[in-house]
LOTI-946156 format. One record per atom (N, C-alpha, C, O): residue in one letter; x, y, z. Coordinates in steps of 0.1 Angstrom, whole numbers, padded with zeros to 4 digits, always signed. Layout:
<pts>
AXYZ ...
</pts>
This chain:
<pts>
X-0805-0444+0158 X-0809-0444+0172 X-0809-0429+0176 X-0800-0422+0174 X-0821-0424+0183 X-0818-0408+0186 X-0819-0411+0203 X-0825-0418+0211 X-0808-0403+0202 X-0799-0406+0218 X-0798-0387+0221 X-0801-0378+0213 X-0792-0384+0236 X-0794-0371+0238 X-0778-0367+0239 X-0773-0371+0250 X-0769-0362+0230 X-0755-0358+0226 X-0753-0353+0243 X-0745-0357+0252 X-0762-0345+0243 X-0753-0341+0258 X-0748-0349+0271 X-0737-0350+0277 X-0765-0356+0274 X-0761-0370+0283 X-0754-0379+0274 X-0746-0383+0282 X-0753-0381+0269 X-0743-0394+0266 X-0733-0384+0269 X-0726-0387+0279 X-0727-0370+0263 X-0713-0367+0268 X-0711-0366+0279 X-0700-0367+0283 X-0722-0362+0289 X-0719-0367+0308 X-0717-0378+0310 X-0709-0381+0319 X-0726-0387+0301 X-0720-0399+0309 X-0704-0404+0305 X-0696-0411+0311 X-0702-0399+0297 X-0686-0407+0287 X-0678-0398+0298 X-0670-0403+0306 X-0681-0386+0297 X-0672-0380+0308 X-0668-0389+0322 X-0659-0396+0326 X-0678-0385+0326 X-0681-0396+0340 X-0678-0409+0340 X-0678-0412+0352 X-0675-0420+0332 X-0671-0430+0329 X-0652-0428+0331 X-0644-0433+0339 X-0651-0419+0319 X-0632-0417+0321 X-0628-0408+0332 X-0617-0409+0338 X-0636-0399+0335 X-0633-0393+0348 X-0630-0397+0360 X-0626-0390+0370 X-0634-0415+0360 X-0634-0427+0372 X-0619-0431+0372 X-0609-0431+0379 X-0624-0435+0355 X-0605-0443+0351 X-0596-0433+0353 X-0587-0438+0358 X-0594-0423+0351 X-0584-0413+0355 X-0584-0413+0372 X-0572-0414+0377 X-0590-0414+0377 X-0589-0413+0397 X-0585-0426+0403 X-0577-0430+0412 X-0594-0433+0394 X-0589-0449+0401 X-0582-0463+0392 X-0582-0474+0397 X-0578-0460+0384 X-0574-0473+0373 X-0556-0468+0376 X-0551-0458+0381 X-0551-0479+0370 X-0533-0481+0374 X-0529-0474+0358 X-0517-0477+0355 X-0533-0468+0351 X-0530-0463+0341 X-0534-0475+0324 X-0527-0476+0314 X-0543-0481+0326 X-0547-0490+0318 X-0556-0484+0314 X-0561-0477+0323 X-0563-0483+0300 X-0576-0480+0294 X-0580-0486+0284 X-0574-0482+0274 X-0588-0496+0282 X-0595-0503+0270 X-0610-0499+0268 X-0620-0501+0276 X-0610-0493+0253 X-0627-0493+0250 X-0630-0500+0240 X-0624-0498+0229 X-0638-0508+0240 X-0645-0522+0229 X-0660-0517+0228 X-0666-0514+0238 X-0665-0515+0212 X-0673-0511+0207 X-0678-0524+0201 X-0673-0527+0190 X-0688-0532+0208 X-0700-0544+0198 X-0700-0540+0189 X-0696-0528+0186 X-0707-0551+0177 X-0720-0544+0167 X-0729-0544+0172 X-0738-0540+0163 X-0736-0547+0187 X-0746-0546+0189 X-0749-0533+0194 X-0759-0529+0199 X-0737-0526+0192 X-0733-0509+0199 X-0733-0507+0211 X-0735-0496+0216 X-0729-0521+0219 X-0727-0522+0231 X-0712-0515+0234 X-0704-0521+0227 X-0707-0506+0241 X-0693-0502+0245 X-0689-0504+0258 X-0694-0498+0268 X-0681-0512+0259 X-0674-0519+0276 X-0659-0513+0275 X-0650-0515+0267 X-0660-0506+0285 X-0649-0497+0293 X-0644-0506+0300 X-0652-0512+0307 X-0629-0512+0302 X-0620-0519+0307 X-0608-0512+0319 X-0612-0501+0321 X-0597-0515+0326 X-0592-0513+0336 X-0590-0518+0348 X-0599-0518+0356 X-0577-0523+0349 X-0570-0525+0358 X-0573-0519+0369 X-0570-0507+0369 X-0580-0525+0382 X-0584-0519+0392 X-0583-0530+0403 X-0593-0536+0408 X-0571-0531+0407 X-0566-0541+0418 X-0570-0538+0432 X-0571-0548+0439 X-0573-0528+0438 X-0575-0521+0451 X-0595-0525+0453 X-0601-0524+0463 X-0602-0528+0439 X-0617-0532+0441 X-0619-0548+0446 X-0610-0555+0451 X-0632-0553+0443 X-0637-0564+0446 X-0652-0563+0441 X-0657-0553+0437 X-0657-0578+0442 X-0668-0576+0438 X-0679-0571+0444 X-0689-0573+0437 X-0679-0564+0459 X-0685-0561+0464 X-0686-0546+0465 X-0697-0541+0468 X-0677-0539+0463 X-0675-0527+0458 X-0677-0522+0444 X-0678-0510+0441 X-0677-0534+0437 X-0680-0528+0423 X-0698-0529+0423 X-0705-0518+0421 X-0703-0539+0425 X-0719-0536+0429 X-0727-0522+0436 X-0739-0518+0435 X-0715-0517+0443 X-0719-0500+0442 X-0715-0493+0439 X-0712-0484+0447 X-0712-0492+0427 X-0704-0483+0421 X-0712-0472+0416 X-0708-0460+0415 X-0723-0477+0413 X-0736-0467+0407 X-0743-0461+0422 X-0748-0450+0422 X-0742-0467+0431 X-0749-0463+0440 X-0745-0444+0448 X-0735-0440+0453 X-0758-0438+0447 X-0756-0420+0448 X-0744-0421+0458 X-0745-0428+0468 X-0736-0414+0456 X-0726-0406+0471 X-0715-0417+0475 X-0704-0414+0481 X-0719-0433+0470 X-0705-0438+0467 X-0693-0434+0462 X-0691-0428+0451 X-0682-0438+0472 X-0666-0432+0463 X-0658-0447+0470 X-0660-0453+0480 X-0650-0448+0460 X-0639-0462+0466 X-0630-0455+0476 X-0625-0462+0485 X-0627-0440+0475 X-0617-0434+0481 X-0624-0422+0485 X-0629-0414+0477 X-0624-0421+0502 X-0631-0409+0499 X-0625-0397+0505 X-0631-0389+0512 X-0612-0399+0500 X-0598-0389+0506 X-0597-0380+0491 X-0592-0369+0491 X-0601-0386+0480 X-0601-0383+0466 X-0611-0370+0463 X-0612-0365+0452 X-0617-0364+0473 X-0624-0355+0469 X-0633-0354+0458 X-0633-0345+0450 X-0640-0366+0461 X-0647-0372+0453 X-0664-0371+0456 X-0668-0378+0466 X-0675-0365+0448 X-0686-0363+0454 X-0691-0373+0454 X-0698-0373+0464 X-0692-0386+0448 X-0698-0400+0446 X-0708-0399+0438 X-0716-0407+0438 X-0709-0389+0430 X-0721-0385+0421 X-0722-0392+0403 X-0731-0395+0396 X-0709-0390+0402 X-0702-0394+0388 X-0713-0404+0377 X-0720-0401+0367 X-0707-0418+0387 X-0718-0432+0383 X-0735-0435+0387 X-0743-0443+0383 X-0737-0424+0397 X-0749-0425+0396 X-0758-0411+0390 X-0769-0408+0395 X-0753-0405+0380 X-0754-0391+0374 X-0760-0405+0359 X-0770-0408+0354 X-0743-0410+0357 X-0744-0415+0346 X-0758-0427+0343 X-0766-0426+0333 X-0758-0436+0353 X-0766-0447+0353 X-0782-0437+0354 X-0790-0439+0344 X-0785-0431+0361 X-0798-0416+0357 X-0803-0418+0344 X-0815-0422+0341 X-0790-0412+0334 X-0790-0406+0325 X-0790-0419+0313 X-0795-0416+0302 X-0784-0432+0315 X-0785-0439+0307 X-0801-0448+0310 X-0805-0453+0300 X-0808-0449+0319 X-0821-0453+0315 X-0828-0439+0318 X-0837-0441+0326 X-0829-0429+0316 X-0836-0418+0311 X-0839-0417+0294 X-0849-0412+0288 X-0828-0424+0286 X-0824-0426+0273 X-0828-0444+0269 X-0824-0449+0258 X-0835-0451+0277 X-0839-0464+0279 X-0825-0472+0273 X-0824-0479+0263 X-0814-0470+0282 X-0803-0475+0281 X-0801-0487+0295 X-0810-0493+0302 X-0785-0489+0297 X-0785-0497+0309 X-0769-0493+0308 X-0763-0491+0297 X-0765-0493+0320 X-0746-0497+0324 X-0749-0507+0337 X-0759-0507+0345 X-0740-0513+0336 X-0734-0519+0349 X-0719-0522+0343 X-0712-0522+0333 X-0717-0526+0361 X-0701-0532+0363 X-0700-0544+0367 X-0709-0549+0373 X-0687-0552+0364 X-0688-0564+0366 X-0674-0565+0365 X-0669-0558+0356 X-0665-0575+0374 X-0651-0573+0376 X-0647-0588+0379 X-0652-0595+0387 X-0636-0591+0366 X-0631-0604+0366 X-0617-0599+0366 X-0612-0589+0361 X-0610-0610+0375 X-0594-0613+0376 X-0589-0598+0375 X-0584-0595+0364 X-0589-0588+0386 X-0585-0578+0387 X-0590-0566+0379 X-0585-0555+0381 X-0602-0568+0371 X-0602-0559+0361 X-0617-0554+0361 X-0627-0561+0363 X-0619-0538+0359 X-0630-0536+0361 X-0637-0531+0346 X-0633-0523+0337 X-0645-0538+0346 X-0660-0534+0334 X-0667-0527+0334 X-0674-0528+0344 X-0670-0519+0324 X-0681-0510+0329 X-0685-0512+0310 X-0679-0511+0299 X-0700-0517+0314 X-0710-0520+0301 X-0718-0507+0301 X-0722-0502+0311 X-0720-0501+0287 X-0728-0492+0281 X-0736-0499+0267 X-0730-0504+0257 X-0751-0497+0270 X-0757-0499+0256 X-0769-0491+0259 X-0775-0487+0269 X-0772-0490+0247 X-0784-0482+0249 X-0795-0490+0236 X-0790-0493+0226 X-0806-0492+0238 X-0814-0500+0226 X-0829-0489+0223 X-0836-0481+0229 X-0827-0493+0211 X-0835-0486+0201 X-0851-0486+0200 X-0858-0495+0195 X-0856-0471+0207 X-0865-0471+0210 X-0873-0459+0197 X-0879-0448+0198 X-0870-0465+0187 X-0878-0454+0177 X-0889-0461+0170 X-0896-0455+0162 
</pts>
């Protein structure tokens, strides 16, 4: 798959750069074989209504955190610029964040 090393390393940044500000100190990464990677964490203070904009520009959960809101929607940019996809999706306390990208060669 030819992917662009640098965006994907903004977006990976920008993914743990969330869980470092807002996760309870939990971090799980699960790698498919379909090369799908879902980012895991404990994030009791969301809902599902706030995780639905998480991508959205200038969004922040906290915005005492000095936080530009730029992060997730830098990343989400950059993952269909690369004909990828992320979203979030949050069961029993816990927040997801799906990364795949499919092969466009």
């Amino acid at each position: 798959m030819h992917i662009n090393q640098n965006a994907l390393s903004r977006i990976l940044n920008n993914i743990v750069s969330n869980v470092i500000k807002y996760s309870t100190g939990d971090f799980k990464i699960v790698l498919l074989n379909t090369g799908e990677m879902i980012f895991s964490n404990h994030a009791p203070a969301l809902d599902e209504t706030t995780v639905g904009k998480l991508f959205d520009r200038f969004y922040t959960v906290e915005n005492g955190m000095k936080s530009t809101g730029l992060g997730l929607s830098i990343a989400k940019s950059l993952c269909e610029q690369m004909h990828g996809e992320i979203y979030a999706n949050y069961k029993k306390d816990i927040l997801y964040i799906h990364l795949l990208f499919h092969d466009r060669t």
